[in-house]
C-alpha positions as CSV (number, residue, x, y, z in Angstrom):
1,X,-103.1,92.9,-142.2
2,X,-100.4,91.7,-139.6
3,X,-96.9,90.5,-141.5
4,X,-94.8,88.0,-139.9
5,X,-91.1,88.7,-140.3
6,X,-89.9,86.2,-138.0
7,X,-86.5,84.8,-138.9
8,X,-85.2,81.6,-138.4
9,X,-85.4,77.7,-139.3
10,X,-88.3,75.6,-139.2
11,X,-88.6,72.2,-136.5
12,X,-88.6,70.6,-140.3
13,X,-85.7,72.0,-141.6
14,X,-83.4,71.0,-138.8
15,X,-85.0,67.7,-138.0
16,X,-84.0,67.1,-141.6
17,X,-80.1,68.4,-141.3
18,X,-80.1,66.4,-138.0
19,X,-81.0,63.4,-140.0
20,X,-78.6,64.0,-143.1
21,X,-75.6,64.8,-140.6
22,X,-76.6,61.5,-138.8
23,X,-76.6,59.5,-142.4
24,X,-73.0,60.9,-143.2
25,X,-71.2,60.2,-139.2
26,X,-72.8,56.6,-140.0
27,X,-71.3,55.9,-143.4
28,X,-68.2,57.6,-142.2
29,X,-68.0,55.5,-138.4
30,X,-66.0,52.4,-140.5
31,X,-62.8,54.7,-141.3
32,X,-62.6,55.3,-138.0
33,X,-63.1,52.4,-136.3
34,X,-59.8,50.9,-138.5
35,X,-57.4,53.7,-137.2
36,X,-55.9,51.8,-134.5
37,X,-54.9,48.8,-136.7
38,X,-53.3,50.8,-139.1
39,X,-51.1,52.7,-136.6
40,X,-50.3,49.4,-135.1
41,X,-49.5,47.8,-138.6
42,X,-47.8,51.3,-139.5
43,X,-45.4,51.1,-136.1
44,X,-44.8,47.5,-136.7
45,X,-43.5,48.1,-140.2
46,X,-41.7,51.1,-138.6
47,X,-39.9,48.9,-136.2
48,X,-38.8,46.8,-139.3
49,X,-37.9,49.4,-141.6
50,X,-35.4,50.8,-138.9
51,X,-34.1,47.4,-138.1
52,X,-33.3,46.8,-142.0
53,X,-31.5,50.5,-142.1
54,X,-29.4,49.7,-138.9
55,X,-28.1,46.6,-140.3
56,X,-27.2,48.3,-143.5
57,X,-25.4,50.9,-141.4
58,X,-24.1,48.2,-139.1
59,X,-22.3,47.0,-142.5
60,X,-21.5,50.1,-144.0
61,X,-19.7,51.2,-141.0
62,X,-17.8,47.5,-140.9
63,X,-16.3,48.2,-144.2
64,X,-15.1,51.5,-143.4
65,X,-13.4,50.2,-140.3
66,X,-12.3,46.4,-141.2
67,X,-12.7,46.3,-145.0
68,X,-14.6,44.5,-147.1
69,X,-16.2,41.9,-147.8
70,X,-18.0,44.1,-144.5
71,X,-20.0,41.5,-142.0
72,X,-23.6,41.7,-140.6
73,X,-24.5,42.0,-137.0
74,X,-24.7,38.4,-135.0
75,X,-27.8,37.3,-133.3
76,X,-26.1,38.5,-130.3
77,X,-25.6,41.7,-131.4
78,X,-28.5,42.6,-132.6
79,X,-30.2,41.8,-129.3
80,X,-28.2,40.3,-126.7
81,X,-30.9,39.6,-124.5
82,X,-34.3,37.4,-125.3
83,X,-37.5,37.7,-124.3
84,X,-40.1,40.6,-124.4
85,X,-38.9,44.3,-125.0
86,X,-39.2,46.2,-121.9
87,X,-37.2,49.2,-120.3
88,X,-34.6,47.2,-118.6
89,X,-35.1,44.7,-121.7
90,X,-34.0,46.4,-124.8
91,X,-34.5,44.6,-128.1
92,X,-32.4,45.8,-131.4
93,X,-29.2,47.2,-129.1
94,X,-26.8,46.4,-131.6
95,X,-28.8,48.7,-134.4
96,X,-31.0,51.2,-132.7
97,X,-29.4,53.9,-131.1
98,X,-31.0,53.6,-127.3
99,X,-32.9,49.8,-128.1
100,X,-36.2,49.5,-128.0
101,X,-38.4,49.2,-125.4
102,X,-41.8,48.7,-127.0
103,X,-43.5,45.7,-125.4
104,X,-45.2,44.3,-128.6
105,X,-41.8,43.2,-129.8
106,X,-40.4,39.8,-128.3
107,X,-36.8,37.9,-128.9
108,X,-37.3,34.1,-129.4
109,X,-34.0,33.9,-128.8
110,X,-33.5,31.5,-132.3
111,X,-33.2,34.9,-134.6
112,X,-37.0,35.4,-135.1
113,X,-38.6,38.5,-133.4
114,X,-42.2,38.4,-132.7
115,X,-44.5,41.6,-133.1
116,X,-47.8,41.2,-131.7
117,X,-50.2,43.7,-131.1
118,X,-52.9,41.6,-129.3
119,X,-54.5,40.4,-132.0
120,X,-52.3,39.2,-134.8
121,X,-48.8,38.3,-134.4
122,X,-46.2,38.6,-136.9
123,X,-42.6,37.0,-136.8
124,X,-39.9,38.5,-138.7
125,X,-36.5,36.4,-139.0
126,X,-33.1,37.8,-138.9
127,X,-30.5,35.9,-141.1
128,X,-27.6,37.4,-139.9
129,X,-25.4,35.9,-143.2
130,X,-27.5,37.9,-145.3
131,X,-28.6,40.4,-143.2
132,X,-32.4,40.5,-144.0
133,X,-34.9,41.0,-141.7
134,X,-37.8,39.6,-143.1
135,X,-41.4,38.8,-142.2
């Protein structure tokens, strides 16, 4: 009598985990596929969330150095130039350190800001008596 010791999985066996690995990447594919909005949405509010912080500072610092009541950047300093961010274009001057060059973001010159990201566009207005920057 011959015994057959061979070791090792059967054309079955992985056909079957070849299957079951294929079910999972397949129900798994649609978190993936989102990533890219939600790092677009994610730099967007960012963008925002530093904006907001600068103008606070932008305050904070005028009532150290004039007193209150402490005043909010102007239009113009905020961004003294309009149009689309580029490198020779820098939006948010007046309360980024170094502006921003990030292409998605444009000055409408009438103190909205437009974000788009090819898709969907967002505008966010700056009300400089208040100092929100809101969407």
């Amino acid at each position: 009598m011959k015994v057959n010791n061979q070791k090792g999985f059967t054309l079955i066996e992985l056909v079957l985990v070849i299957t079951i690995l294929g079910i999972l990447a397949v129900a798994a594919l649609p978190n993936f596929i989102d990533v890219s909005t939600d790092a677009a949405e994610a730099s967007r509010d960012g963008v925002a969330g530093a904006v907001r912080e600068g103008v606070a500072l932008y305050r904070a610092n005028d009532l150290v150095v004039n007193g209150p009541p402490g005043s909010y950047p102007t239009d113009a300093q905020m961004s003294p130039n309009s149009g689309q961010a580029t490198t020779t274009n820098l939006l948010f001057t007046g309360v980024i350190q170094g502006g921003l060059a990030d292409g998605s973001w444009t000055n409408n010159a009438d103190g909205t800001y437009t974000y788009s990201n090819g898709t969907v566009s967002t505008i966010f207005t700056y009300a400089p008596a208040a100092g929100t920057f809101n969407e």
